[in-house]
Structure formats: structure tokens, C-alpha cells
N, C-alpha and C positions, 0 to 999 in steps of 0.2 A: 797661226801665230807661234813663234819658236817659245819653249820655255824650257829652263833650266830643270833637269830631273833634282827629286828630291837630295839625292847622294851630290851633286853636283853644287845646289845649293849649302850644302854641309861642308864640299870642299872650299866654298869660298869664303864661310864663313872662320874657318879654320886659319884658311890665306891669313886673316889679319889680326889673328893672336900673335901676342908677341912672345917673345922667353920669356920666361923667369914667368908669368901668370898665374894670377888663383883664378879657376874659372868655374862655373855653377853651368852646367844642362839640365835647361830645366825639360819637363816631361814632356814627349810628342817627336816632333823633329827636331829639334836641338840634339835628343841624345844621338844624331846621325855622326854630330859633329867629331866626337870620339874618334870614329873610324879613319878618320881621313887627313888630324894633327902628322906632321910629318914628324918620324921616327926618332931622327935627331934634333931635336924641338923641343925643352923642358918645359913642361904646361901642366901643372896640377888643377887636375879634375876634381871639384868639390861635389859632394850629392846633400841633399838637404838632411838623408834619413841615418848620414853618419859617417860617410865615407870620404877620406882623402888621398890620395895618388890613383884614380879608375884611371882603368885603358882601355884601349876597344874592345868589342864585344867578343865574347869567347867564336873559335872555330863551332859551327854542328857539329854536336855529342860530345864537346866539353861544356858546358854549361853547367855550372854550379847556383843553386837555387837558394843558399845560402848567402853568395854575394850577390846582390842586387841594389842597382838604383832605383832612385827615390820612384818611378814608374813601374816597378817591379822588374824590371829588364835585367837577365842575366850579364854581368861584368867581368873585367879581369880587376886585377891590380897589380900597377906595377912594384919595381922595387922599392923598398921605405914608403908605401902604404900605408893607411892605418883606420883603425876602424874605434870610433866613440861614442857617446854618449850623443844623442837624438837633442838635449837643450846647449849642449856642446856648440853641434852642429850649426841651430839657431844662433848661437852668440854671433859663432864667425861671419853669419847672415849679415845680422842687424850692427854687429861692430863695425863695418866697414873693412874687414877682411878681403873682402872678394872684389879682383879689379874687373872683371865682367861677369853678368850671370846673361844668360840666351836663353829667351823665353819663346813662346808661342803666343797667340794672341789671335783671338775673332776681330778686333778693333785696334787700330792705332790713328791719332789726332795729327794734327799736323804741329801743334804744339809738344808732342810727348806725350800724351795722356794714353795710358795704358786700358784696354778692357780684354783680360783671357781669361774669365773663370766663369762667366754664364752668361746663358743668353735669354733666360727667360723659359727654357722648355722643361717641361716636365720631370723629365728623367737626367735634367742635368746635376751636376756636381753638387753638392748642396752647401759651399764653403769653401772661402777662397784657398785654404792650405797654407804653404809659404810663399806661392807667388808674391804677394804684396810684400813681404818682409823681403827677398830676393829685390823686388822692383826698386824698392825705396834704399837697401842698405848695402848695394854693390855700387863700386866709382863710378862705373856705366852700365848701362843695361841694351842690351841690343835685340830683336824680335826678328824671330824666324820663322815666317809664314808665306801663304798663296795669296798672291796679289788681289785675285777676286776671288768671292766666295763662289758656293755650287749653282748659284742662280744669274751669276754674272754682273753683280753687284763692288764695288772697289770697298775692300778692307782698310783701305788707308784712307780715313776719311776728315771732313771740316771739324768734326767733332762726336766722341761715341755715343749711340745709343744705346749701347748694354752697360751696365753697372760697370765703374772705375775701377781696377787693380793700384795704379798708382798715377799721382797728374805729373804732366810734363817730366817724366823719368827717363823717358826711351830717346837714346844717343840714335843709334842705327837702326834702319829695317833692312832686313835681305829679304826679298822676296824671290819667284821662279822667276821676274821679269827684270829685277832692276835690286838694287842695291844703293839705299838712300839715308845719308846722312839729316841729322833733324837740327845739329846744331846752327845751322844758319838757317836766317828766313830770307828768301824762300829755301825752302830744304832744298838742298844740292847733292844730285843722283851722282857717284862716283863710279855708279858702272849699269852695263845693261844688258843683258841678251841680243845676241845677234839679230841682224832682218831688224830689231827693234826702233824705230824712230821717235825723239824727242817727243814731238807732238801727239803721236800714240801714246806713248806714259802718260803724258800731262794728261790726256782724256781718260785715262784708267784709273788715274790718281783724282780724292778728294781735295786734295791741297796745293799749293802754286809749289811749281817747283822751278831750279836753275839747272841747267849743265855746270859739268864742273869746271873750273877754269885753267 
């Protein structure tokens, strides 16, 4: 089956930023999306841990250890940049500053309901962060994840088993195979991997879905 590479998925997510945007990557694969906003393209990169105007990631052996996003990931920043204060940051979260934030996620519902911060094992995370505040306090939230988990299981399901991030929050999913809008029911895929057929996705997928019209 064809799939979209990581980078590829990042470019397509990128596709459908618009100008002028406040946008949040949140930890994982989102930060891919940096790399790939095109050059002439005004899009301000929010980080939760403080940062506003990030650019894509520095060249190897410029890495500066001192700018980093919110995942510890060495950054640039571009011109008129700036760097604040960590409940700062939060405000702009939770006020409704940010027109999209791109998250990651073990689960997504068919309704929106968000699950990316545990899954129950041992060694996982011990607290949601600001996922939830990102989920609940940007205009949309969109999830940038693998259509199926490592067992061959659909991430995109009737409803999560892992603990809630945020309900019915999530506008978009991009996945390696398909790119699917949540705001209509049945959600309506607006794009898909090549070789890829309808009736394949609907069987990968936990939720009904339409073609787009």
C-alpha cells in the first residue's frame, strides 16, 4: 500500500496554512511542518514554551541549544521574533490567539474527540502538558498522525479508548494515507494517497466517511 512519507505529510499539511496565521506545532510530527511552509508565506510559528516567529530547523552544526521548541528541538527564528515569558505563552493558548495548533494523537473519534497524551503504559508521559489547553483554545485544531497504529489497528476510531485530550475539538486529520475533514458527518476525505481507493480508506477508517464533492 502506497503511504505518504513523514516529510510529505508535513508538506501537505503546510499546503493549507493560510497568510497571515498564528500557528502552534505541537511535539512529534507537527514540528516537520516548519520545514516545508513556503518561504514567501507569512505564518507565525507559536511554541508553547515561549516562542513566537520559529523557522525551520537550523542547517547540521548550526544548532543553537538555547532556542528550542516546546519538544526540545533545536530552532531558527525568523525576523521580529521574540521570546516570553512560559504563562505568557499560555495566555495566547487559552485566549484564543492561535488560528490553528497541529497536534499528534494515539486516537481521534469520529466526532472530534481527541486522545494524544497516554495510553496506559508504564513509562508513558505522566501528564497531559498543554496539549489540552492547545486542543480546547486555538480556532481549529488539526492532528498529524499514522493512519494505523504498529499492530495494524485504525487510529481514527467510533470512539477513544485512551483518556480524552479534548471532545469533539479536531477540525482535520492528515494522515500518511488520506487527509480528512471532521467537520461534516459523515467526515469528508478531501485528499488521499495515490493507488489509494475509497473503499480501502472506509475499511482503515473507524468512522463513516464521504468523498469529497
Amino acid at each position: 500500500m502506497n503511504r505518504w512519507t513523514r516529510d510529505q505529510m508535513a508538506a501537505r499539511v503546510a499546503q493549507d496554512i493560510a497568510e497571515g496565521m498564528v500557528v502552534n506545532l505541537g511535539i512529534g510530527l507537527p514540528t516537520r511542518v516548519a520545514n516545508h511552509l513556503p518561504p514567501d508565506r507569512e505564518v507565525l510559528l507559536h511554541s508553547e514554551n515561549g516562542v513566537l516567529g520559529m523557522g525551520p530547523a537550523p542547517p547540521a552544526g548550526q544548532e543553537d541549544y538555547d532556542l528550542i521548541n516546546a519538544g526540545k528541538q533545536p530552532v531558527t527564528l525568523q525576523a521580529g521574533g521574540s521570546f516570553f515569558h512560559h504563562a505568557d505563552s499560555f495566555a495566547m493558548m487559552r485566549g484564543g490567539h492561535l488560528d490553528i495548533c497541529v497536534l499528534g494523537a494515539f486516537q481521534v473519534a469520529g466526532n472530534g474527540d481527541l486522545a494524544n497524551w497516554h495510553t496506559g503504559e508504564p513509562d508513558a508521559i505522566p501528564a497531559v502538558g498543554g496539549a489540552m489547553d492547545l486542543a480546547t483554545g486555538a480556532r481549529q485544531t488539526w492532528v498529524m498522525m499514522e493512519h494505523l497504529s504498529k499492530s495494524g489497528e485504525s487510529k481514527l476510531v467510533a470512539q477513544c479508548s485512551y483518556p480524552l485530550t479534548g471532545l469533539a475539538c479536531v477540525k482535520r486529520i492528515y494522515t500518511d494515507l488520506a487527509v480528512i475533514d471532521l467537520s461534516t458527518q459523515p467526515a469528508t476525505v478531501l485528499d488521499r494517497v495515490g493507488g489509494l481507493g475509497f473503499a480501502e480508506l472506509q475499511r482503515l477508517t473507524g468512522f463513516a466517511l464521504q468523498p469529497a464533492r
